[in-house]
C-alpha positions as CSV (number, residue, x, y, z in Angstrom):
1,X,-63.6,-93.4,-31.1
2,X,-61.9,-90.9,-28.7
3,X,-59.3,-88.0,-30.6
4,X,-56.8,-86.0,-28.8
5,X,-55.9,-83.2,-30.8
6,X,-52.8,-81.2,-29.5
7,X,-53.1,-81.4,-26.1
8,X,-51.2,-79.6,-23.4
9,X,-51.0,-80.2,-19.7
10,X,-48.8,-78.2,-17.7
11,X,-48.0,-78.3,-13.8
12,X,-46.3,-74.6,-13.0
13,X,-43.2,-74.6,-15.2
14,X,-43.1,-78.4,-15.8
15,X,-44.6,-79.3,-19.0
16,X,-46.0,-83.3,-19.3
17,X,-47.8,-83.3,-22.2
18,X,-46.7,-81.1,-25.3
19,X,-48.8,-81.0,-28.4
20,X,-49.8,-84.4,-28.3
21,X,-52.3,-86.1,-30.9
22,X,-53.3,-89.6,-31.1
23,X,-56.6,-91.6,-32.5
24,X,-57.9,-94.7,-30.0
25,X,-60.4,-96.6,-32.1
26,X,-63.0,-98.8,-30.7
27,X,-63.0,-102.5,-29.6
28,X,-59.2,-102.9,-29.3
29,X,-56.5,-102.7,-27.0
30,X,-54.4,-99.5,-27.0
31,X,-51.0,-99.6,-25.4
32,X,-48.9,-96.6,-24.0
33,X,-45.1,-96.5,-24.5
34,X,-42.8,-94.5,-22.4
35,X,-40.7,-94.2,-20.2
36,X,-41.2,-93.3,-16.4
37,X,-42.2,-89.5,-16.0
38,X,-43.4,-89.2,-19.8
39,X,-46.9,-88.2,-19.1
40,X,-49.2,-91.5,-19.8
41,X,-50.7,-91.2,-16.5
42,X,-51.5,-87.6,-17.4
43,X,-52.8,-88.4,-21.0
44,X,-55.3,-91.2,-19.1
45,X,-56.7,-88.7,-16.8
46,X,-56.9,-86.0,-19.6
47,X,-58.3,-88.7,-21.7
48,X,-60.5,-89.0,-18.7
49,X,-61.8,-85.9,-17.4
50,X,-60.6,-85.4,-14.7
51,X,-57.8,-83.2,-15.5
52,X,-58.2,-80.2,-17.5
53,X,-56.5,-79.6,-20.7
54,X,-54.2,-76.5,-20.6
55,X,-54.1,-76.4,-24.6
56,X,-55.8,-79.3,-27.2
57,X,-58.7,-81.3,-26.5
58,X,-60.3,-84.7,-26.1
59,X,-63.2,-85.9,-27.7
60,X,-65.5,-88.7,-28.2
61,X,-67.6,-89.5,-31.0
62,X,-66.9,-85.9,-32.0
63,X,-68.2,-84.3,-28.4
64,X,-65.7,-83.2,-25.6
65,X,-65.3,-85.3,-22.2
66,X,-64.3,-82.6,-20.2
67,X,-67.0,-81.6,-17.7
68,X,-69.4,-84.1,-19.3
69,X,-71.0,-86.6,-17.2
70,X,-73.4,-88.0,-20.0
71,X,-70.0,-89.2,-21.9
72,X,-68.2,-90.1,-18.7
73,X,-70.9,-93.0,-18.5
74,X,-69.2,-94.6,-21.1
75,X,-66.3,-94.8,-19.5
76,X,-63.9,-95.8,-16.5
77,X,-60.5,-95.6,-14.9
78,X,-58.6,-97.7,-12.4
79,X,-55.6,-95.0,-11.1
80,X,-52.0,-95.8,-9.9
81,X,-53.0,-94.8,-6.8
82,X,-56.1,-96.3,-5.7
83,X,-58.9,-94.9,-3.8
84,X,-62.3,-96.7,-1.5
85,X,-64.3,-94.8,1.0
86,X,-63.3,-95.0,4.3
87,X,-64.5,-98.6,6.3
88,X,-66.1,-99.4,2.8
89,X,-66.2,-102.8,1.6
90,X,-66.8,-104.3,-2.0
91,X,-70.4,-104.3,-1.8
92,X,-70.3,-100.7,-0.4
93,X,-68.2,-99.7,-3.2
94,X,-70.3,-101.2,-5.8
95,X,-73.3,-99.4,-4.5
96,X,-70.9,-96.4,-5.3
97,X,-70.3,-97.5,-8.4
98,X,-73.6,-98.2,-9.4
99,X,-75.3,-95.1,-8.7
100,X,-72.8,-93.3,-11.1
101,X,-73.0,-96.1,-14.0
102,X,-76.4,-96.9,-15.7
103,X,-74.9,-100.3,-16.9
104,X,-73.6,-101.1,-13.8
105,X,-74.1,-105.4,-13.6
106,X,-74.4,-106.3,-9.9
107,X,-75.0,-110.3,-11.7
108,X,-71.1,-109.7,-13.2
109,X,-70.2,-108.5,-10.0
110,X,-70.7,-111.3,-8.2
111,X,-69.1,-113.8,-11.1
112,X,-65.7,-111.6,-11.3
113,X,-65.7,-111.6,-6.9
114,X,-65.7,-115.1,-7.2
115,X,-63.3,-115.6,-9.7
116,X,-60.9,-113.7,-7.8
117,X,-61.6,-115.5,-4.3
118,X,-62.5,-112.0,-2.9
119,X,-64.9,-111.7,0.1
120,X,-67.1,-108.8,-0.5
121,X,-68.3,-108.1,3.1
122,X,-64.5,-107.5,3.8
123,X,-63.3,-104.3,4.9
124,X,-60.7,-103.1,1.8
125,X,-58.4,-102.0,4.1
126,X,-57.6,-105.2,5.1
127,X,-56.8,-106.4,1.8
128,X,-53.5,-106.3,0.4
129,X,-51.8,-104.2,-2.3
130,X,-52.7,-106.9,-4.9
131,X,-56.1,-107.6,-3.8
132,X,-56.8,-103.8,-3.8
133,X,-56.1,-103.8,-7.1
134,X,-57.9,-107.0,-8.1
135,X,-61.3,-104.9,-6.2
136,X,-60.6,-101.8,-8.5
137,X,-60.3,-103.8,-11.4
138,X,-63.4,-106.0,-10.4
139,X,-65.5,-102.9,-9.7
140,X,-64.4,-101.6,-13.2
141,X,-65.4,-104.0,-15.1
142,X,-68.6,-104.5,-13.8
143,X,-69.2,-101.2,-14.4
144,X,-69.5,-102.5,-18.4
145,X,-68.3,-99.1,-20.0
146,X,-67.2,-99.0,-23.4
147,X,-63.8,-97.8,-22.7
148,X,-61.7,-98.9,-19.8
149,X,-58.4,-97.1,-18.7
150,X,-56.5,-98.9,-16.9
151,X,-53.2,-97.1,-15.1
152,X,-50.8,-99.4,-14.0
153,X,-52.7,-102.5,-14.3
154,X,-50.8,-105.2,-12.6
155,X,-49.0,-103.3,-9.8
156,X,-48.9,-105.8,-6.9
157,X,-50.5,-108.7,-8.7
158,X,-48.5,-111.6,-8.9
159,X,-48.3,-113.8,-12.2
160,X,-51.4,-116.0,-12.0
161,X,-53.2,-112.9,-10.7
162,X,-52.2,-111.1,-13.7
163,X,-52.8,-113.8,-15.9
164,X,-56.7,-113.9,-14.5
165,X,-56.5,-110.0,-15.3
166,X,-55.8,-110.4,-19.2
167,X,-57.8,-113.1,-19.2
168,X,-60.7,-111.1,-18.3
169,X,-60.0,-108.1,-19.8
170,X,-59.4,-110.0,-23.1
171,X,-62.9,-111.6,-23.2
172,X,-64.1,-108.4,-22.5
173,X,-62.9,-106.5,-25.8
174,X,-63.6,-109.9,-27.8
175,X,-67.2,-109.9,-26.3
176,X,-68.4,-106.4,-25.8
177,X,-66.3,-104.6,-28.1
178,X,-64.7,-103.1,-25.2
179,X,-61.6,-100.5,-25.6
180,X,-58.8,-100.8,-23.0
181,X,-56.5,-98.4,-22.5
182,X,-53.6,-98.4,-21.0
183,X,-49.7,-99.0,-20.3
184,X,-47.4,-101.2,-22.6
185,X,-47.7,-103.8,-20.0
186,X,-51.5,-104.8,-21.4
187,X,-49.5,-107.4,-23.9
188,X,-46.6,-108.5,-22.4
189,X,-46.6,-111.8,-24.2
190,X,-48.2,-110.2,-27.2
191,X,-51.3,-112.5,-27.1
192,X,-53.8,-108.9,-27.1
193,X,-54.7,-110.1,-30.5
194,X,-58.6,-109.4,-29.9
195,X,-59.6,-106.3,-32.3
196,X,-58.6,-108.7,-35.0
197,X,-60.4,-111.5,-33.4
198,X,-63.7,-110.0,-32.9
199,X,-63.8,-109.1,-36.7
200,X,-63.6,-113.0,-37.1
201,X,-66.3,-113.6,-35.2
202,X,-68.4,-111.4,-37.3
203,X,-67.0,-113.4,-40.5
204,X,-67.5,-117.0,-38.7
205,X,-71.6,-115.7,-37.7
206,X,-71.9,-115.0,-41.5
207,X,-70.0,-118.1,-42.1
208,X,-72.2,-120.4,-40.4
209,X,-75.5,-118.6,-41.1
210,X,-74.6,-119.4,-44.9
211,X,-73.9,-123.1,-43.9
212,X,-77.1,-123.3,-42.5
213,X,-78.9,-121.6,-45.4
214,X,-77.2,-124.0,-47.8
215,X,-79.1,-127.3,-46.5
216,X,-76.3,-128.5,-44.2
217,X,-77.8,-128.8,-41.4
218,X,-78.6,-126.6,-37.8
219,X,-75.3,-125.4,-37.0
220,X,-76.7,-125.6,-33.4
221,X,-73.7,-124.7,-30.7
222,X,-71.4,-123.0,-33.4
223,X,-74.3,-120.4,-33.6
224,X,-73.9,-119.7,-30.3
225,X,-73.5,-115.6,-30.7
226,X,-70.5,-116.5,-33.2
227,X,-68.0,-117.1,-30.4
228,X,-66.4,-120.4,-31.2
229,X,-63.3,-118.2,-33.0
230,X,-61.8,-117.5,-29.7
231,X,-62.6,-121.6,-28.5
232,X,-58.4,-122.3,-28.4
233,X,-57.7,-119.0,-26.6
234,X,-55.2,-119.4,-23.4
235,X,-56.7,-115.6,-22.9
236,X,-60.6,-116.6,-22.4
237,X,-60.9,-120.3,-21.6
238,X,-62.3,-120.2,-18.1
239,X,-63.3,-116.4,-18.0
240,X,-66.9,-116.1,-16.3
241,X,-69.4,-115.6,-18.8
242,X,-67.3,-117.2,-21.4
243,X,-69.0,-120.4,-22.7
244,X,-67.0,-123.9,-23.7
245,X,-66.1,-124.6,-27.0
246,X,-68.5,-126.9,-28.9
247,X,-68.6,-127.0,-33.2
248,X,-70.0,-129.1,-35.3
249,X,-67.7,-130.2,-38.1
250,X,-68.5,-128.3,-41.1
251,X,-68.7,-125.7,-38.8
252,X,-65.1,-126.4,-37.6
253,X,-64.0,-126.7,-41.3
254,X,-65.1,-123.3,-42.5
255,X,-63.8,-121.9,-39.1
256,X,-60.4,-123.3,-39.8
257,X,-60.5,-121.8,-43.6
258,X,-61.5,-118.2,-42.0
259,X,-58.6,-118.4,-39.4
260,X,-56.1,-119.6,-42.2
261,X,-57.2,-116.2,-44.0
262,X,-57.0,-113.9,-41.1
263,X,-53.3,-115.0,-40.1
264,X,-52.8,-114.1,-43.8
265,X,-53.8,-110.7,-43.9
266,X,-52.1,-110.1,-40.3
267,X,-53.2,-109.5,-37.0
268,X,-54.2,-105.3,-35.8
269,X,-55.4,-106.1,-32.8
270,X,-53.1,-104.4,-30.5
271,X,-52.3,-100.4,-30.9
272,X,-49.6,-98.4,-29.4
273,X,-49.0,-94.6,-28.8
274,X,-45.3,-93.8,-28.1
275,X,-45.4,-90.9,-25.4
């Protein structure tokens, strides 16, 4: 969990950040509202590190990020304004990338370069605006942090581009118990339903484990890591590393009584800090 207790950035007399407190829990998506010029870019780098607070801080897990490359592991950010070494190219980059992230997964990598249709061994500045930002995003991800901030995230990516994108980062947060942060734009369609989700899945693995225990047969593929709950998902059907839905039917049944209580209680999956 990362907390941001009053902080303060100023840049000479212009103030972006005032006093600011908010709570980003863990394994969701957390959207920023504002409008242009009302400091979300500054809370991400704040939030990051790589700015220094003027008043406040930032901690995670109770420990401040500032100037602390052991909790800077665990985490990554994708700026507005996108940076690659000169004449580098994908592979060069996540060589970069890898020698700063333990966890880095050269195996993911390759599946999210492929998904993409982006050629590696190509020089990045021959790629366009969108395809630069597909790369960052690519390079982030593999990266497998627990936190991912994400500053505008679809600038230059058309609509199935962006689609791919949530997609992606979606399975991600269902999967891994990733946390995404970023602008407002992270659930346009409001499908980022996946904190909520992944608490299913934890219900359905009980679920089916009980089955199991109770003499009605192997569950087989519905065991698999208790991920049928997202099988109907537009936002991870065809992810790489995602598997196809299979479920047995008393599986299915039990699933369907589980779903039919979650809609119930209402989804949380989304969170938003107004700036």
């Amino acid at each position: 969990m990362i907390q941001v207790n009053g902080l303060t950035k100023k840049f000479g007399d212009f103030t972006a950040l005032s006093a600011l407190d908010c709570t980003i829990p863990a394994g969701c998506i957390y959207g920023l509202v504002g409008s242009n010029g009302a400091g979300k870019s500054t809370l991400l780098r704040l939030i990051c590190g790589i700015y220094r607070p003027d008043k406040g801080n930032v901690t995670l897990d109770g420990r401040n990020i500032y100037e602390n490359p052991e909790l800077k592991e665990k985490l990554v950010f994708v700026p507005d304004e996108l940076y690659f070494l000169p004449q580098a190219n994908m592979l060069r980059m996540a060589q970069t990338y890898a020698s700063f992230y333990p966890r880095f997964d050269r195996s993911r990598f390759g599946e999210l370069t492929d998904a993409f249709k982006l050629n590696p061994k190509a020089n990045l500045g021959t790629f366009s605006k969108g395809m630069r930002r597909q790369a960052a995003t690519v390079l982030a991800l593999a990266c497998k942090t627990d936190f991912l901030f994400l500053d505008e995230t679809f600038d230059g990516l058309d609509p199935i581009m962006r689609n791919l994108v949530k997609k992606v980062l979606y399975a991600d947060v269902a999967e891994r118990g990733v946390t995404a942060v970023g602008h407002e734009t992270l659930d346009t369609d409001g499908s980022a339903d996946v904190r909520a989700r992944g608490a299913r899945l934890r219900e359905v693995r009980a679920r089916v484990r009980s089955l199991s225990g109770r003499g009605h047969g192997e569950p087989r593929q519905a065991a698999l890591d208790g991920r049928r709950d997202l099988r109907g998902s537009p936002e991870v059907r065809q992810v790489p590393g995602f598997p196809a839905p299979c479920m047995g039917g008393r599986a299915q049944r039990g699933l369907s009584a589980i779903e039919a209580q979650s809609a119930a209680r209402g989804s949380r999956g989304l969170r938003r800090a107004r700036i």
